[in-house]
C-alpha positions as CSV (number, residue, x, y, z in Angstrom):
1,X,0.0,0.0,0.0
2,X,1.3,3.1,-1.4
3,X,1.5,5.8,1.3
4,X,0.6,9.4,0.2
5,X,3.5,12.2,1.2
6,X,2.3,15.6,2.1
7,X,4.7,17.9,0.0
8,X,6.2,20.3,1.4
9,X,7.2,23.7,-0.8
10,X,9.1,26.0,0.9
11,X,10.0,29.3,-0.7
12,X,13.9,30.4,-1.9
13,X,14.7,32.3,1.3
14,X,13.6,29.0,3.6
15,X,15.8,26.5,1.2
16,X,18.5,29.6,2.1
17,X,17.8,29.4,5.9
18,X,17.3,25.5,5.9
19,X,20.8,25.1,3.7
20,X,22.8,27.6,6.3
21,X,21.1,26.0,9.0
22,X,22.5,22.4,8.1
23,X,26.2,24.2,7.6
24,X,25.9,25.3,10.7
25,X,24.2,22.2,12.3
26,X,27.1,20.1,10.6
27,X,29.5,22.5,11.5
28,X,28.4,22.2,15.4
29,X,28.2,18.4,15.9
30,X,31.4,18.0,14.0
31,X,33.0,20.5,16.3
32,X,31.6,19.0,19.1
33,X,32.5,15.5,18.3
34,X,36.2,16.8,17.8
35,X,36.3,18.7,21.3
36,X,35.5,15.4,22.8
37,X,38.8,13.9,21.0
38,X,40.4,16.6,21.8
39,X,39.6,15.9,25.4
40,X,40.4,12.5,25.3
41,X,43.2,13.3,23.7
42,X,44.3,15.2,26.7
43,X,43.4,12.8,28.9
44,X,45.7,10.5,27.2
45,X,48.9,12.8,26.5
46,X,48.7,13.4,30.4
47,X,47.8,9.5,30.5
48,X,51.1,8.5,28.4
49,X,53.3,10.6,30.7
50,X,52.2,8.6,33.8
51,X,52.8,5.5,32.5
52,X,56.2,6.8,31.5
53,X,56.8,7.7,34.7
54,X,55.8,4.7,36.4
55,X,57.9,2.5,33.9
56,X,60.9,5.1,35.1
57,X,60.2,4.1,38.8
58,X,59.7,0.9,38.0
59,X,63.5,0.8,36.2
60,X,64.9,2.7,38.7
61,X,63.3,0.5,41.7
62,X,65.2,-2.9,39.1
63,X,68.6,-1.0,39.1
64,X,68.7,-0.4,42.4
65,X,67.0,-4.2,43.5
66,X,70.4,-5.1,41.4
67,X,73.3,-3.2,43.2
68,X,71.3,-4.3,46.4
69,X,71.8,-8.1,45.5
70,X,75.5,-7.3,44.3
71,X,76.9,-5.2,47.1
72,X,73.9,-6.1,50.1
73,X,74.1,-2.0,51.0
74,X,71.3,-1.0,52.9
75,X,70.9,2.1,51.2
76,X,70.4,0.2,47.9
77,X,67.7,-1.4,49.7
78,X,66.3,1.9,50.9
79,X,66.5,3.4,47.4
80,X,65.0,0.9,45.8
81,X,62.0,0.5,48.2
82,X,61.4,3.9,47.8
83,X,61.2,3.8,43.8
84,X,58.7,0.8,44.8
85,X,56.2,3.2,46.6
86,X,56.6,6.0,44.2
87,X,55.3,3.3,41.4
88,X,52.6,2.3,44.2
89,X,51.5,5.9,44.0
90,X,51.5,6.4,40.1
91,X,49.7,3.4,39.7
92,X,47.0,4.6,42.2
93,X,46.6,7.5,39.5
94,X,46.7,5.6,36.9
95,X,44.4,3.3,38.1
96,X,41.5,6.4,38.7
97,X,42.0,7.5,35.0
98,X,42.0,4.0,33.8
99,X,40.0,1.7,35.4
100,X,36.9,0.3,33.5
101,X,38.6,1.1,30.2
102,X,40.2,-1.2,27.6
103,X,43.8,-2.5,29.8
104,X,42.1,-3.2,32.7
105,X,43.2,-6.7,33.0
106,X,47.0,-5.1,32.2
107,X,46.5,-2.8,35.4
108,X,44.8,-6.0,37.5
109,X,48.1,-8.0,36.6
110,X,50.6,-4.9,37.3
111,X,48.9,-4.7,40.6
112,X,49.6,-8.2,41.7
113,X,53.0,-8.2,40.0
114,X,53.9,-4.8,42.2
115,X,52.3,-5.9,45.9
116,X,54.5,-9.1,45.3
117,X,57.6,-7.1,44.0
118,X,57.7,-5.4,47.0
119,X,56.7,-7.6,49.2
120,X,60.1,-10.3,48.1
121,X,61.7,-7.2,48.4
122,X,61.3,-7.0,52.1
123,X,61.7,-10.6,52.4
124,X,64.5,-10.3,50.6
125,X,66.0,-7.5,52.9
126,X,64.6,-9.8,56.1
127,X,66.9,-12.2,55.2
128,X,70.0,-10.2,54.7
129,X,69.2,-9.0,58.3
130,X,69.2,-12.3,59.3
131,X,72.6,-13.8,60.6
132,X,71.2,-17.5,60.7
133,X,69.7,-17.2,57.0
134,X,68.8,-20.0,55.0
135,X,71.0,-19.9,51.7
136,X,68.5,-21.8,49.9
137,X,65.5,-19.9,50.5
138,X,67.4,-16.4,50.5
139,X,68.1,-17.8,46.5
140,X,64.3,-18.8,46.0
141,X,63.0,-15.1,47.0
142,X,65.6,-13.3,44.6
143,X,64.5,-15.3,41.6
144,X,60.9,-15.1,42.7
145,X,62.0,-10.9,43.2
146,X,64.0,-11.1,39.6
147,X,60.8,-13.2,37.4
148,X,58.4,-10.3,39.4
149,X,60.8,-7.1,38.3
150,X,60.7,-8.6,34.8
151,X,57.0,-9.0,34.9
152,X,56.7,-5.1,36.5
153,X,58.4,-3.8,33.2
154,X,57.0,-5.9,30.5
155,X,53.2,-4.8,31.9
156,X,54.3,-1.4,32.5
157,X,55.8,-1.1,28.8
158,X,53.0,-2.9,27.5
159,X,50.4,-0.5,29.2
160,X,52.7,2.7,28.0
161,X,52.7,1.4,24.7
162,X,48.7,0.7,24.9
163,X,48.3,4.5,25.9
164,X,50.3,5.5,22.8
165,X,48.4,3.7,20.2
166,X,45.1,5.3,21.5
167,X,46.7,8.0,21.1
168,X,47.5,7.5,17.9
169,X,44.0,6.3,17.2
170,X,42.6,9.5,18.0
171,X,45.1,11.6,16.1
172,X,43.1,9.6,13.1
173,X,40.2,9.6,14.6
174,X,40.9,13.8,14.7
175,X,41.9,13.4,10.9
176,X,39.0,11.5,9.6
177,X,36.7,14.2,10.8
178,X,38.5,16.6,9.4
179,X,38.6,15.4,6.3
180,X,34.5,14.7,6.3
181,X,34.3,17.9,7.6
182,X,35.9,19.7,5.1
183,X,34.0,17.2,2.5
184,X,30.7,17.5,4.4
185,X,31.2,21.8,3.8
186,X,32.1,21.3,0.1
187,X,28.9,19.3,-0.5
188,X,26.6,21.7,1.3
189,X,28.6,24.5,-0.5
190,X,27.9,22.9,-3.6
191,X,24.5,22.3,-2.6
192,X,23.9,25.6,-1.7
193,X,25.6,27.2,-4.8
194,X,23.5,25.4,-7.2
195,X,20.1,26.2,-5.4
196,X,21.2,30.2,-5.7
197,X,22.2,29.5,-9.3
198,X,19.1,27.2,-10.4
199,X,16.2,29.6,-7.8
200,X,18.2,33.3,-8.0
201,X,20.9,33.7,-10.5
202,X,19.7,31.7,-13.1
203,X,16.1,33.0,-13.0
204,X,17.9,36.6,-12.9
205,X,19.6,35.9,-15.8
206,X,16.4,35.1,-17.9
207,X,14.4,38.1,-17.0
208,X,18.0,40.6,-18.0
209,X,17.6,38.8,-21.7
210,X,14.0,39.0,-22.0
211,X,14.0,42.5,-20.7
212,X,16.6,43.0,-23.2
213,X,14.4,41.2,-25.8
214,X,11.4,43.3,-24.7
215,X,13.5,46.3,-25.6
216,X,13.9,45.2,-29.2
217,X,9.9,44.8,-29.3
218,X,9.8,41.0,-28.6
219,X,6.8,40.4,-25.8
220,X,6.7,36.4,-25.8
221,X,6.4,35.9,-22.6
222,X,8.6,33.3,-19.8
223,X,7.2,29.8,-19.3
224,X,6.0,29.2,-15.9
225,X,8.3,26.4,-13.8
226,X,5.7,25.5,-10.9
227,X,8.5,26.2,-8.4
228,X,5.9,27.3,-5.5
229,X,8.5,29.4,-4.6
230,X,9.5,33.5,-5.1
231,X,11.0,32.3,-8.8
232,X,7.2,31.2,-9.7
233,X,5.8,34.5,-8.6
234,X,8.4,36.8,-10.1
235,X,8.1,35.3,-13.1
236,X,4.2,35.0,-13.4
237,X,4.3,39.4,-12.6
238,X,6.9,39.5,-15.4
239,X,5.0,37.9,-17.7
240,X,1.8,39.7,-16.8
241,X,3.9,42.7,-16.9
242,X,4.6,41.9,-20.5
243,X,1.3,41.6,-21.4
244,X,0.7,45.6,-19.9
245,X,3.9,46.3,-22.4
246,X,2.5,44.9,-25.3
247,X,-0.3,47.0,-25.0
248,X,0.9,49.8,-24.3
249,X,3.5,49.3,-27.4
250,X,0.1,48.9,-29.6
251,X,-1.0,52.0,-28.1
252,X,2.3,53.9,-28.9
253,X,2.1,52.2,-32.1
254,X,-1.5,53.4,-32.7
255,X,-0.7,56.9,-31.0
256,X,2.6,57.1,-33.7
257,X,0.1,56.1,-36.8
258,X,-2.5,58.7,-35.4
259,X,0.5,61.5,-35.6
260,X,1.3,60.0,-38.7
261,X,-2.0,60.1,-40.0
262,X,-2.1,63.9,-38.7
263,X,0.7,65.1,-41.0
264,X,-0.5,63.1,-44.1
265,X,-4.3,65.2,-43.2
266,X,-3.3,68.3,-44.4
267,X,-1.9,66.9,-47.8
268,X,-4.6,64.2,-48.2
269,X,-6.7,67.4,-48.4
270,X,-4.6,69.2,-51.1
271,X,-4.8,66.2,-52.7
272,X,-8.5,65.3,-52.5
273,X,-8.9,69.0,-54.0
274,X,-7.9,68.4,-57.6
275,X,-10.5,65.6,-58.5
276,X,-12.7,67.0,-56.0
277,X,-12.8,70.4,-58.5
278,X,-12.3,68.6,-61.6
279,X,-16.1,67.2,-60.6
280,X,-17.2,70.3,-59.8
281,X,-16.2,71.6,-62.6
282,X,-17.2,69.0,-64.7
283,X,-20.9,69.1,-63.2
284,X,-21.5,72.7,-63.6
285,X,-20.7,72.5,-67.1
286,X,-22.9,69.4,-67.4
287,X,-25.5,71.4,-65.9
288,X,-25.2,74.4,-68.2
289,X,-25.0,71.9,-71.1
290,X,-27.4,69.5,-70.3
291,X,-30.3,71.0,-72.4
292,X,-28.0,71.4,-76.1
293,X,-28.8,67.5,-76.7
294,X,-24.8,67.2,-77.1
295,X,-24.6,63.2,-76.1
296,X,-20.5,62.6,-76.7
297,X,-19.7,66.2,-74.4
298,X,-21.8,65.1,-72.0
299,X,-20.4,61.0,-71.7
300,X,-16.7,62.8,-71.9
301,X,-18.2,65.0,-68.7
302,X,-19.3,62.1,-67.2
303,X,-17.1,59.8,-67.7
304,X,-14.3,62.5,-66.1
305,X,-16.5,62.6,-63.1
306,X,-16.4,58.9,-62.5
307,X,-12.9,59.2,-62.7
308,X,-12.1,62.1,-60.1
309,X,-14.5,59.8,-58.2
310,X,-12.3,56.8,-58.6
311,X,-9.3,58.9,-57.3
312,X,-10.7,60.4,-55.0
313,X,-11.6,57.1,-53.5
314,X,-8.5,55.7,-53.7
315,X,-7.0,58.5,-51.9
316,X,-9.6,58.4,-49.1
317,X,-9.1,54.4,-49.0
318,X,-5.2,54.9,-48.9
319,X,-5.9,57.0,-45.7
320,X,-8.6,54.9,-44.4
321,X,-6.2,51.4,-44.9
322,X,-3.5,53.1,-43.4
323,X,-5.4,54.2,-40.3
324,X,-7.4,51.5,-40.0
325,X,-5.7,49.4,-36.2
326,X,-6.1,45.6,-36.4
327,X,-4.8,42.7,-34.9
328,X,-1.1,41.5,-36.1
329,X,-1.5,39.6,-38.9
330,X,0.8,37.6,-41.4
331,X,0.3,37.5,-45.3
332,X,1.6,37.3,-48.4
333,X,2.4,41.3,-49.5
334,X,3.4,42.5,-53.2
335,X,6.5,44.4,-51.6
336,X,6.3,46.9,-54.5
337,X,3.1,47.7,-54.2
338,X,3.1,48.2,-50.7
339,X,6.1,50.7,-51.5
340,X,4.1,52.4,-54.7
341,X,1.5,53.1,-51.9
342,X,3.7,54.3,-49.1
343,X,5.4,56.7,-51.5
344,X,2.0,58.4,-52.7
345,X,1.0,58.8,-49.4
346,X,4.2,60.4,-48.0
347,X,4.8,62.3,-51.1
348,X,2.4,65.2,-50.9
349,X,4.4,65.8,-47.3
350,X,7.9,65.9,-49.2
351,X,9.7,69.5,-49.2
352,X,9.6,70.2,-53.2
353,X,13.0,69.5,-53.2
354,X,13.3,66.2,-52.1
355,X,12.7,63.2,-54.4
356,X,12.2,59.6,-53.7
357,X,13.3,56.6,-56.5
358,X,12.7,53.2,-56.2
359,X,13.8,50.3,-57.5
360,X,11.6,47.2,-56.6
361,X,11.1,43.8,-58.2
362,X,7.6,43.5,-59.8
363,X,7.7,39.8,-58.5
364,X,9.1,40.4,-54.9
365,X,6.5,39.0,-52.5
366,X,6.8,38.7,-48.7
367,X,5.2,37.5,-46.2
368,X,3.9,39.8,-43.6
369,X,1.5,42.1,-41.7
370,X,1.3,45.1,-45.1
371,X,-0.1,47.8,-42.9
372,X,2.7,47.7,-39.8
373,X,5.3,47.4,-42.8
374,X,3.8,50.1,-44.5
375,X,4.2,52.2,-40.9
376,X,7.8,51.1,-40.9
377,X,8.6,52.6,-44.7
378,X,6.6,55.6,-43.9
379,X,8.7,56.3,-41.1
380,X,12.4,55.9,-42.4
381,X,10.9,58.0,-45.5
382,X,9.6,61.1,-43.2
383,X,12.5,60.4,-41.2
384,X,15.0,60.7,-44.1
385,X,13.2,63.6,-45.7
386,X,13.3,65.2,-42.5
387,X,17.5,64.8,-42.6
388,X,18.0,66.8,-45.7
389,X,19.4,70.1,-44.1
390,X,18.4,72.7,-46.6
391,X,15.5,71.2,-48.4
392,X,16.3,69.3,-51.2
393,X,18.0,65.9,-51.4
394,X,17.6,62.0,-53.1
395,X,15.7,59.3,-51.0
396,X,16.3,55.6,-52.7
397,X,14.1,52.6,-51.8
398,X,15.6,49.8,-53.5
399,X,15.0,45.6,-52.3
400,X,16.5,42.6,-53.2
401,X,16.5,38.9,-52.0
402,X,19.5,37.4,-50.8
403,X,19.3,33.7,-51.4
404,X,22.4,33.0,-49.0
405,X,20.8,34.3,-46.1
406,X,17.3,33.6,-46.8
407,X,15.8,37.3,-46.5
408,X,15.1,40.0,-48.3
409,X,16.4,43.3,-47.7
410,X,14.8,46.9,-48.0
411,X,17.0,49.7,-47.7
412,X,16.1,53.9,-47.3
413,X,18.7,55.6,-47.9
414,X,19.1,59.5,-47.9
415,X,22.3,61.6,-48.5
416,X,21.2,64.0,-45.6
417,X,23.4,65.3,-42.5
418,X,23.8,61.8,-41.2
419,X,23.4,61.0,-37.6
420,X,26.1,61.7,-35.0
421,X,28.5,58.3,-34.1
422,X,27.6,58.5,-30.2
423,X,23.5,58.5,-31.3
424,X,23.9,55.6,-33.3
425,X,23.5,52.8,-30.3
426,X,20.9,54.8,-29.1
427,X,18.3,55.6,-31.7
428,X,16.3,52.6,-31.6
429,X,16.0,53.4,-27.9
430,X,12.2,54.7,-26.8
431,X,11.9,58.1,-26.7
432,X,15.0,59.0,-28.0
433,X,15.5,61.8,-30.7
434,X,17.9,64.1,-31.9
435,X,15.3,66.5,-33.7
436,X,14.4,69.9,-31.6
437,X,11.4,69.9,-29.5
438,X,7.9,69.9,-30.8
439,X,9.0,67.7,-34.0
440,X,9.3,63.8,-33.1
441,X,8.5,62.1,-29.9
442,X,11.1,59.5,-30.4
443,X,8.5,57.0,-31.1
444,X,9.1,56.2,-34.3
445,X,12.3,54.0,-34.5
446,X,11.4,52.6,-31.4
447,X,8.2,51.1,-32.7
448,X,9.7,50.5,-36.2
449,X,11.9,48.4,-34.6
450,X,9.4,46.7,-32.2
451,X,7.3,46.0,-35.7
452,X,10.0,44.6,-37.6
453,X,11.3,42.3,-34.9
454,X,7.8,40.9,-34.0
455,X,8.2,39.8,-38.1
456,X,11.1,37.9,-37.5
457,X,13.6,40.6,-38.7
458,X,16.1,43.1,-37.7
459,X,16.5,46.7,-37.9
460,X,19.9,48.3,-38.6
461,X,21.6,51.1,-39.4
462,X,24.9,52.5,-41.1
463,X,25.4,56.0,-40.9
464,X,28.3,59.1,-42.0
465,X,27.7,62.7,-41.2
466,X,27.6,65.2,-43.7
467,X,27.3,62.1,-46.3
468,X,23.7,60.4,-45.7
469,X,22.2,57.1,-43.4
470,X,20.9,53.8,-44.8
471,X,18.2,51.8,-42.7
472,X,18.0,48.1,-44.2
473,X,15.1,46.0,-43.2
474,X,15.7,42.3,-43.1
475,X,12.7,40.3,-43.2
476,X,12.8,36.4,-43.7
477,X,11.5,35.7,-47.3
478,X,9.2,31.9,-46.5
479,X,6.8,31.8,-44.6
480,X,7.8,29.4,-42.3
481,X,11.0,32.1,-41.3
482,X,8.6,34.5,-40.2
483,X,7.8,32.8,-36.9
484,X,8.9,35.7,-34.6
485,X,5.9,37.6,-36.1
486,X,3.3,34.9,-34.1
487,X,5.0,36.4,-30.6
């Protein structure tokens, strides 16, 4: 039987605390844990020098056991029964530190083997006293005295020798947990790092580029990683902030066409005036002629007036197409049509000085939304008309297709003032202009450049002052290309 979890989501700054916690919590009992061996190890270090110094006694209690059987001096005796109670009293320390321990048998046997040392040393002693001694039995206690020394210093060596190699197995001991220590650190290190990588910097590093993107006019918005976490929520406002950009960048797209469509008004109207007095015209005479019977004048008049109606319909639906806001929308566009179209309407603004060429293939079709390119070319052209210093200059809109790279290019260029070298990284930025107050809001580029990129294509520039600037738009040529325009 499967047994259900609950799941726990805890938010970037509690994996932060719970990740510094465990350092620390790690840090702690491994510190502990080594102040205990460190303790130990104390106890032992002061341990080893103990049993040192009882081996000493023990040595010195031997040599002087040895000049007492050679030479039978008293004071021999007395120096050697006194090294015998100075052992008695190490081995009483000893004995508190050690008891219970591994090298308790080692201690019961050293015990034994020093009560019996020193008590054939008295007996030994006794006898020398004696003046009716037995030989024999004065021999049996000296070797019983000689076997007991040698015992004395094999156990007391041995137990020295014990001490050391605990000791040395806490020096590893103190080693090993340095080591995991230091390896138990690295891995929460590394644990740590990647969760501020994956949850802060990484995340942090997405929003700069699409921010970045969302300069160029790009508003596909983040996917959504069901973190639970700050990451989730951050990105879920950005991408709802994105939304609020988009439309607000329609709206200064719309607000740019509506100034757009203000300065091509006033020479609509001039325009609309000439087949709009043609008809006039043409009807007044008609009406002043209607009576002679004259059938071919009047058809001529007529047909005239059908015409200026024609025209004047096409310059009205020009407007209207141009003005007209709808969704972003991709098709296949005649690219010189589109251009014919965009130069009539501009032209009527054009100082009388200025002319406009362009060299188009009849055959050149692209696919993409033909009003917001249309917005684009009318820009650069206003643009580049408005860079010709003194009134008069030449404005070429060529195209080709360039097969290697799959687009097709359209270039404006004007041989006006040029634009400045330290503008240049700047003038696709929003609300940037070099022109004098009260003639551009900056808009322009900024949404030319937002329209072109949502079609898959870039903006650039080249630029020389005193010499002229070329914008080329590069837009993919298939369909397929064109998928940045579906953002």
């Amino acid at each position: 039987m499967r047994r259900n979890f609950p799941n726990i989501n805890l938010s970037i700054r509690q994996k932060v605390v719970v990740g510094f916690s465990l350092c620390v919590a790690a840090v702690l009992l491994i510190g502990a844990m080594a102040y205990h061996d460190l303790l130990r190890l104390d106890r032992k270090l002061q341990l080893g020098e103990i049993t040192r110094n009882l081996h000493d006694s023990i040595l010195e209690a031997r040599r002087y056991e040895k000049n007492f059987l050679l030479y039978g001096q008293e004071k021999d005796y007395r120096e050697g029964l006194f090294y015998w109670k100075r052992a008695q009293e190490i081995f009483g320390r000893i004995q508190q530190d050690v008891m219970g321990q591994k090298g308790a048998r080692q201690l019961g046997q050293l015990q034994q083997e020093l009560a019996r040392y020193g008590q054939h040393l008295k007996d030994l002693f006794a006898e020398e006293e004696e003046p009716a001694s037995d030989s024999q039995h004065k021999s049996v206690i000296e070797a019983r005295l000689r076997k007991t020394g040698r015992n004395l210093i094999n156990l007391s060596l041995n137990l020295s020798n014990l001490e050391h190699s605990r000791i040395q197995q806490i020096v590893i001991s103190l080693k090993t947990k340095l080591v995991s220590t230091i390896l138990v650190l690295f891995i929460l290190s590394l644990f740590l790092a990647l969760l501020i990588t994956r949850k802060i910097v990484r995340p942090l590093t997405v929003i700069e580029t699409t921010t970045q993107r969302i300069a160029r006019g790009n508003f596909k918005p983040l996917p959504v990683v069901q973190t639970k976490d700050e990451t989730q929520a951050v990105v879920e406002a950005f991408n709802k902030m994105i939304t609020e950009l988009e439309k607000r960048q329609d709206q200064l797209a719309q607000a740019q066409k509506l100034s757009s469509l203000g300065i091509l008004t006033s020479g609509i109207a001039h325009q609309l005036n000439n087949p709009l007095n043609n008809i006039s015209t043409s009807c007044q005479i008609l009406m002043e002629e209607i009576d002679d019977g004259d059938r071919e004048h009047v058809d001529k008049l007529l047909t005239n007036i059908d015409q200026e109606v024609d025209r004047s319909r096409d310059i009205v639906k020009g407007l209207l197409d141009f003005s007209r806001e709808h969704e972003f929308e991709l098709d296949w566009v005649n690219l010189q049509n589109l251009a014919d179209r965009t130069t009539w309407l501009v032209s009527s603004q054009l100082p009388a000085g200025v002319e406009i060429t362009s060299d188009i293939p009849k055959d050149l079709d692209i696919h993409a939304d033909g009003q917001k390119l249309q917005e684009v070319i009318l820009n650069l052209l206003w643009n580049a008309a408005q860079a010709m210093p003194d009134g008069t200059g030449l404005i070429k809109l060529t195209a080709l297709e360039d097969h290697a790279t799959g687009q097709v290019k359209i270039t404006i260029q004007d041989n006006g003032c040029g634009i400045p070298l330290e503008h240049l990284p700047h003038i696709f930025d929003p609300f940037f202009s070099t022109k004098e107050a009260g003639y551009g809001t900056g808009l322009g580029l900024s949404v030319a450049h937002g329209i072109v990129d949502r079609h898959g294509g870039t903006l650039s520039v080249t630029s020389t002052v005193e010499e002229g600037s070329a914008f080329t738009i590069s837009l993919p040529l298939k369909k397929e290309s064109a998928g940045g325009g579906q953002e």
